[in-house]
ROROKOL-758745 format. One line per 4 residues: number of its first residue (from 1); their letters; for each residue z, x, y of C-alpha. Coordinates in pm, 1 decimal, decimal comma. Layout:
<recs>
NUM = A = Z/X/Y | ...
</recs>
This chain:
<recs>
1 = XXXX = 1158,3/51,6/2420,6 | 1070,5/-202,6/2134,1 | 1357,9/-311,8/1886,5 | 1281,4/-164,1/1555,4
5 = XXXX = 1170,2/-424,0/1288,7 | 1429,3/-537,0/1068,5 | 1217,3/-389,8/712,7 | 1242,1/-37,4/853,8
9 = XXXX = 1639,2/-48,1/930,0 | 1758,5/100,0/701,9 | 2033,2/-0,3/426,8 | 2394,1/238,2/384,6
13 = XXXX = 2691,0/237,8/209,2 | 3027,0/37,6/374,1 | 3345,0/184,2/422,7 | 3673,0/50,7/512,5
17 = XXXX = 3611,1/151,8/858,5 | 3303,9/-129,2/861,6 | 3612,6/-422,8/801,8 | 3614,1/-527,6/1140,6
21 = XXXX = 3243,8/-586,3/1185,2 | 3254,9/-726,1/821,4 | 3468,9/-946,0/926,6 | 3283,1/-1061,7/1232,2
25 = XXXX = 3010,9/-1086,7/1013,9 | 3167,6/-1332,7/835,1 | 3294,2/-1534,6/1122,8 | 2876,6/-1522,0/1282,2
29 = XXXX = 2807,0/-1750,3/967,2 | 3085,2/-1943,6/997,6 | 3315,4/-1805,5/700,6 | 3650,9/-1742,9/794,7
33 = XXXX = 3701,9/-1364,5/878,2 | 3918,6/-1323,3/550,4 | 3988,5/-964,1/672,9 | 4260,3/-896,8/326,1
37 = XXXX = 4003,2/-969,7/86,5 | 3742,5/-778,1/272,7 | 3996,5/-508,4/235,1 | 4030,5/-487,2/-108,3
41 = XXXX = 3667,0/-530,1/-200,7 | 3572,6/-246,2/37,3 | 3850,0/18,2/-129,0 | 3786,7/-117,0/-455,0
45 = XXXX = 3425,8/-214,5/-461,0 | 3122,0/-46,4/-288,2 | 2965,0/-198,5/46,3 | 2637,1/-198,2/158,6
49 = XXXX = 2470,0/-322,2/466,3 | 2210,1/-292,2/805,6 | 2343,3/-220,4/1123,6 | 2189,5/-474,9/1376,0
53 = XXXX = 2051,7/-265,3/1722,2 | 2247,0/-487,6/1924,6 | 2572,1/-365,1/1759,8 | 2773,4/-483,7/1453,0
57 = XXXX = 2604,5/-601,8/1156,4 | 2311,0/-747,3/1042,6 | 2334,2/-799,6/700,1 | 2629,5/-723,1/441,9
61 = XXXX = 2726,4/-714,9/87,7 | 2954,1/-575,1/-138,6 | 2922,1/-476,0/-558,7 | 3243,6/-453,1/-771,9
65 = XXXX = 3173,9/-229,3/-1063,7 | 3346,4/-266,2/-1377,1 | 3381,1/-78,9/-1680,6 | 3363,7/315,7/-1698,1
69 = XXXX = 3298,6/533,6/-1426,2 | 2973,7/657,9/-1400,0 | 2854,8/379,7/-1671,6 | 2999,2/87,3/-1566,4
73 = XXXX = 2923,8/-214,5/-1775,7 | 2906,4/-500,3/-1511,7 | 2865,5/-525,8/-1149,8 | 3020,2/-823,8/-930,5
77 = XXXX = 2800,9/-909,6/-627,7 | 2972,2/-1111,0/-362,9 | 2996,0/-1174,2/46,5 | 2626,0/-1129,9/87,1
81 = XXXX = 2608,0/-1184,4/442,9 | 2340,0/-1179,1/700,2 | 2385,1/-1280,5/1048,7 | 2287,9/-1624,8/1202,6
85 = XXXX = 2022,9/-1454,9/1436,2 | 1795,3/-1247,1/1166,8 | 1842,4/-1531,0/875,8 | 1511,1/-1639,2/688,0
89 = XXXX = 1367,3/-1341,4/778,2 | 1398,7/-1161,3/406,9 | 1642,1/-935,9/491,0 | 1894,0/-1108,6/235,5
93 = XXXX = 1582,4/-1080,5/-6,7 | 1603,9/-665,1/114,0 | 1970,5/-609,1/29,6 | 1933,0/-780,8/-294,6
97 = XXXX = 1692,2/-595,9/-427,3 | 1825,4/-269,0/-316,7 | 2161,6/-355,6/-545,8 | 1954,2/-455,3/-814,3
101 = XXXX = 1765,5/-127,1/-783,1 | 2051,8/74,9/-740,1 | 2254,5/-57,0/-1056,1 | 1974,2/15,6/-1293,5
105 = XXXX = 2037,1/-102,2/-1615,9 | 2422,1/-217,7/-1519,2 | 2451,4/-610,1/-1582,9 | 2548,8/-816,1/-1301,7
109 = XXXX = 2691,6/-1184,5/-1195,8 | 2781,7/-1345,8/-882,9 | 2872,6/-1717,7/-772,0 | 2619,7/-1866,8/-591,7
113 = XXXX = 2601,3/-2140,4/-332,8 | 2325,3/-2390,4/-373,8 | 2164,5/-2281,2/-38,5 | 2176,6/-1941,9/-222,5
117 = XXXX = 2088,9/-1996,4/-559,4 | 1686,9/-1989,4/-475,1 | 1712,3/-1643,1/-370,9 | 1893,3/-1512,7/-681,5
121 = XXXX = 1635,7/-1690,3/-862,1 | 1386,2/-1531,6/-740,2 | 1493,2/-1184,8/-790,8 | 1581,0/-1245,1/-1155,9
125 = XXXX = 1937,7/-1421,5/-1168,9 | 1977,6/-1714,2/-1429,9 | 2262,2/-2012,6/-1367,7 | 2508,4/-1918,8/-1708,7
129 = XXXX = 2803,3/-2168,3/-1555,7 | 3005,6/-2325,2/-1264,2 | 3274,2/-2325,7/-1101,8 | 3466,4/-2597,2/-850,0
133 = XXXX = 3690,1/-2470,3/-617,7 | 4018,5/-2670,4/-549,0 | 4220,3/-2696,9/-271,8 | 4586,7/-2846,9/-174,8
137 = XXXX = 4924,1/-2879,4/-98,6 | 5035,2/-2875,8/-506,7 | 5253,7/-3174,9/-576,0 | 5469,4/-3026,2/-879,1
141 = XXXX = 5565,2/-3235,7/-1234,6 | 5862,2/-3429,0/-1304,9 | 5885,7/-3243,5/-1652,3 | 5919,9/-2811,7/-1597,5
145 = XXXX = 5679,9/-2656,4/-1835,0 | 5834,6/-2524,3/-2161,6 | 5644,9/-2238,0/-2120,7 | 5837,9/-1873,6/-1969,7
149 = XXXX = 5664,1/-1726,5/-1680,2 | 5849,8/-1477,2/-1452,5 | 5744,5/-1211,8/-1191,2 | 5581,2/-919,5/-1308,5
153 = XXXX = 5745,5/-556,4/-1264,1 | 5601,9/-207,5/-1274,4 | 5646,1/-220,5/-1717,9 | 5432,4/-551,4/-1757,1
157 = XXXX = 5092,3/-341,0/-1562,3 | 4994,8/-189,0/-1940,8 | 5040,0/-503,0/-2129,8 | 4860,1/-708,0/-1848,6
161 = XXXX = 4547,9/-413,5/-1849,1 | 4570,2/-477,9/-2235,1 | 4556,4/-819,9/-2178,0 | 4266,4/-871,4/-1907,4
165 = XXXX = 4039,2/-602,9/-2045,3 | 4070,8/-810,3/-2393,9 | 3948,5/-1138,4/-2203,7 | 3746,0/-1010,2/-1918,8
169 = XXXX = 3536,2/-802,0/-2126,0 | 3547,0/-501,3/-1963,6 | 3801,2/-305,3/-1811,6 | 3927,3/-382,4/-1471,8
173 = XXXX = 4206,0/-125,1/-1424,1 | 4093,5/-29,0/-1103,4 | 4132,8/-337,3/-967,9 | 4360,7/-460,1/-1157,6
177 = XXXX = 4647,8/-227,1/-1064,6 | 4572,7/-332,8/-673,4 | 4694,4/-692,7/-741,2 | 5084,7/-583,4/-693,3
181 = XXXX = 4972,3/-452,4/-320,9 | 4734,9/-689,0/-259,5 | 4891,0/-1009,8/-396,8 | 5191,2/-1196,4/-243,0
185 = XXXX = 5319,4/-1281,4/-605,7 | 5199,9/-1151,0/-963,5 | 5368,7/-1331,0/-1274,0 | 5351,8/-1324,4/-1638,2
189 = XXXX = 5377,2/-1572,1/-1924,8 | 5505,2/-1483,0/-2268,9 | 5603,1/-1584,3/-2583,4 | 5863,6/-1420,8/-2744,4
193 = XXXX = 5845,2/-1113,6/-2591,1 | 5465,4/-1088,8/-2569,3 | 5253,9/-1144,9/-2271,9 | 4979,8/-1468,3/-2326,6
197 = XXXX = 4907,9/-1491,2/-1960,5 | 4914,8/-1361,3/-1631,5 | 4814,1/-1474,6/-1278,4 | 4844,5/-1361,6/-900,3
201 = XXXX = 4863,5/-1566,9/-540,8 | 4724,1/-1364,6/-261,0 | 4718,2/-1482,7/106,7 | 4361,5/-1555,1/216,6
205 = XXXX = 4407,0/-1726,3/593,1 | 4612,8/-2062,3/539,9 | 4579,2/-2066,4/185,1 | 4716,1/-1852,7/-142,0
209 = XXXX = 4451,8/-1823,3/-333,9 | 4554,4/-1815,7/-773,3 | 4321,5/-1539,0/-917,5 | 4305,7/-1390,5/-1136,0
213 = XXXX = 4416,5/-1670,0/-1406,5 | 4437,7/-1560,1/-1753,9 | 4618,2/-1760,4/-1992,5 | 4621,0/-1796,1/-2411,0
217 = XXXX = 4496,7/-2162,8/-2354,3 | 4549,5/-2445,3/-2093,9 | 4921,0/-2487,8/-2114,1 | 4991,8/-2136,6/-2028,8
221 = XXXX = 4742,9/-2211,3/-1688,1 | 4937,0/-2482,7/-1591,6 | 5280,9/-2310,4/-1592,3 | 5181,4/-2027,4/-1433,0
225 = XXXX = 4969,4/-2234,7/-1132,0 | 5310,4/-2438,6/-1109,5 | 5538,0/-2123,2/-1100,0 | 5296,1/-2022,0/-819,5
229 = XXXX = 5305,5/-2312,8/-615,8 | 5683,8/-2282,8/-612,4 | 5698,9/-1944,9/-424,4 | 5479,7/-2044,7/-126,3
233 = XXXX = 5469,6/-2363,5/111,8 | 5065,9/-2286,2/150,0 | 4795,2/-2480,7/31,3 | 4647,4/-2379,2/-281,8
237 = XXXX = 4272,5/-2257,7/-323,0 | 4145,0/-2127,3/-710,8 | 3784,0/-2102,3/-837,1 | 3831,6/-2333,8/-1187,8
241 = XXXX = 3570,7/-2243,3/-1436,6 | 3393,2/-2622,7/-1513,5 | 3436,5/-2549,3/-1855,5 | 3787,6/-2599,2/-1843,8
245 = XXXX = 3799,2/-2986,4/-1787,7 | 4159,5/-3093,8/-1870,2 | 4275,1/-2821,9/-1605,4 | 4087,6/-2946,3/-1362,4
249 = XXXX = 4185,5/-3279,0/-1425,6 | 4544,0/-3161,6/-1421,8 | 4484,2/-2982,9/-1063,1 | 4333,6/-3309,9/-948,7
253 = XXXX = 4652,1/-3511,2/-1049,8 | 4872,4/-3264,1/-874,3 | 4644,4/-3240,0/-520,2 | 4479,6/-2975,8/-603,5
257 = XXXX = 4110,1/-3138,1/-465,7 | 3735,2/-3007,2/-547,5 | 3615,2/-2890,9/-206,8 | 3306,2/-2695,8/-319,8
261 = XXXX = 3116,0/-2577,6/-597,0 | 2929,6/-2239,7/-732,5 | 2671,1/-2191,8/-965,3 | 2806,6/-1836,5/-1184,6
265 = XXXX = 2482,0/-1643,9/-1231,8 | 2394,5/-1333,0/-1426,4 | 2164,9/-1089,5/-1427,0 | 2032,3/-813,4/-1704,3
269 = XXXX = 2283,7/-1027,8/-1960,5 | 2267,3/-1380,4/-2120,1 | 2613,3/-1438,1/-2024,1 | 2935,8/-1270,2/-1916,0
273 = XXXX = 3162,1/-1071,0/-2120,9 | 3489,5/-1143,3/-2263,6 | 3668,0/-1476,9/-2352,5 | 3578,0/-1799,4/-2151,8
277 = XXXX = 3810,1/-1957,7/-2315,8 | 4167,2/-1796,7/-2168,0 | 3982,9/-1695,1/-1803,0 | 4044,0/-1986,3/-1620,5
281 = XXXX = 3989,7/-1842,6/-1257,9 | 3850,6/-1494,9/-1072,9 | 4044,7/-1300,1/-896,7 | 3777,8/-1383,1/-612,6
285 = XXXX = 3391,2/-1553,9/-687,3 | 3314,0/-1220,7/-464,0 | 3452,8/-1020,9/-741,2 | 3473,1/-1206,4/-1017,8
</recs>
């Protein structure tokens, strides 16, 4: 009995119950299995992918949609994943264009590696920024920040929707109110009274990785990535919008070292909603 070509397999939605082959996915191109993360964006994002004949699967990716239900007003694209043994074979070409054809008119981004830039290129995607990631065992400042950060509680959620819907561009809520499960620590920065910043550190195999950042302007990042560092003996790991050069700089002084670099890419939009200015890092590049 032949094995069916890969163009006619066809291409279904992911559930939670696909983590564990996501997962292995992930480990076949030799990601680390980051089984948390592919939690969260498989409840709060929607999954598509191929199953391979020989069991698991062959290709993967996943679409965060943001904005109203129904209507959202951007889509995240991230972990697009195809295994070792069916690569360059257009089957990453396949999924992409189904998720393009399936949001319609619905903006979209995604970080891109440089092996995968070409591809997005080709289906339509334009280069709008970077990001470097950083990673390290933070080395923390002689002088404590002036600025007041302090854990968040079950009262800041509103004011920190408020906040990120203001900056992001779009509202996030549904993810949003998953960081307190999902995250190992969630603070808050404010200014008499008022929140100017929040930022969460989730556990993502060795590391905590800080995402979101939002902050009122660099200061603000920098207290709340120190008041991080203090609560875990992990290395570090955030996505740092280039843009922001003095906290990068800053990271770089206290260990925090550029391992890696995206290209952010949009499609159906010039460039991303919201306020570059005070979002300093994604909650994940897979989900912006």
């Amino acid at each position: 009995m032949s094995t069916p070509s890969p163009a006619a397999l066809p291409i279904r939605r992911l559930t939670i119950r696909d983590l564990t082959a996501c997962a292995d996915l992930s480990e076949n191109r030799g990601w680390q299995r980051e089984e948390h993360k592919w939690g969260l964006l498989l409840t709060a994002g929607k999954g598509y992918g191929i199953d391979s004949p020989e069991g698991g699967l062959m290709a993967a990716c996943v679409v965060t949609e943001y904005g109203p239900q129904g209507r959202p007003g951007l889509g995240a694209i991230g972990m697009v994943l195809v295994a070792e043994r069916y690569a360059r074979q257009g089957i990453g070409r396949r999924l992409m264009r189904h998720v393009v054809s399936v949001m319609g008119p619905t903006p979209l981004t995604l970080h891109a590696t440089p092996a995968g830039r070409p591809l997005y290129e080709e289906i339509g995607f334009k280069v709008t920024g970077r990001a470097e990631m950083v990673v390290g065992h933070f080395v923390p400042e002689d002088t404590p920040s002036r600025i007041a950060t302090r854990t968040a509680t079950a009262e800041d959620i509103t004011g920190i929707l408020r906040l990120d819907e203001e900056v992001f561009g779009v509202d996030r809520t549904h993810v949003i109110t998953r960081l307190p499960a999902f995250a190992d620590h969630l603070l808050v920065a404010e200014d008499g009274g008022r929140i100017i910043g929040y930022a969460a550190a989730w556990p993502n195999m060795h590391t905590h990785v800080v995402g979101p950042l939002i902050a009122r302007d660099t200061e603000t990042a920098k207290a709340l990535i120190a008041s991080l560092a203090a609560r875990t003996d992990r290395p570090l790991r955030t996505d740092i919008d280039v843009r922001h050069d003095e906290l990068l700089a800053w990271a770089g002084r206290r260990g925090l070292a550029t391992v890696f670099s995206n290209s952010v890419m949009t499609y159906g939009v010039p460039e991303l909603p919201g306020d570059w200015t005070r979002r300093f890092a994604p909650l994940t590049v897979a989900a912006g």
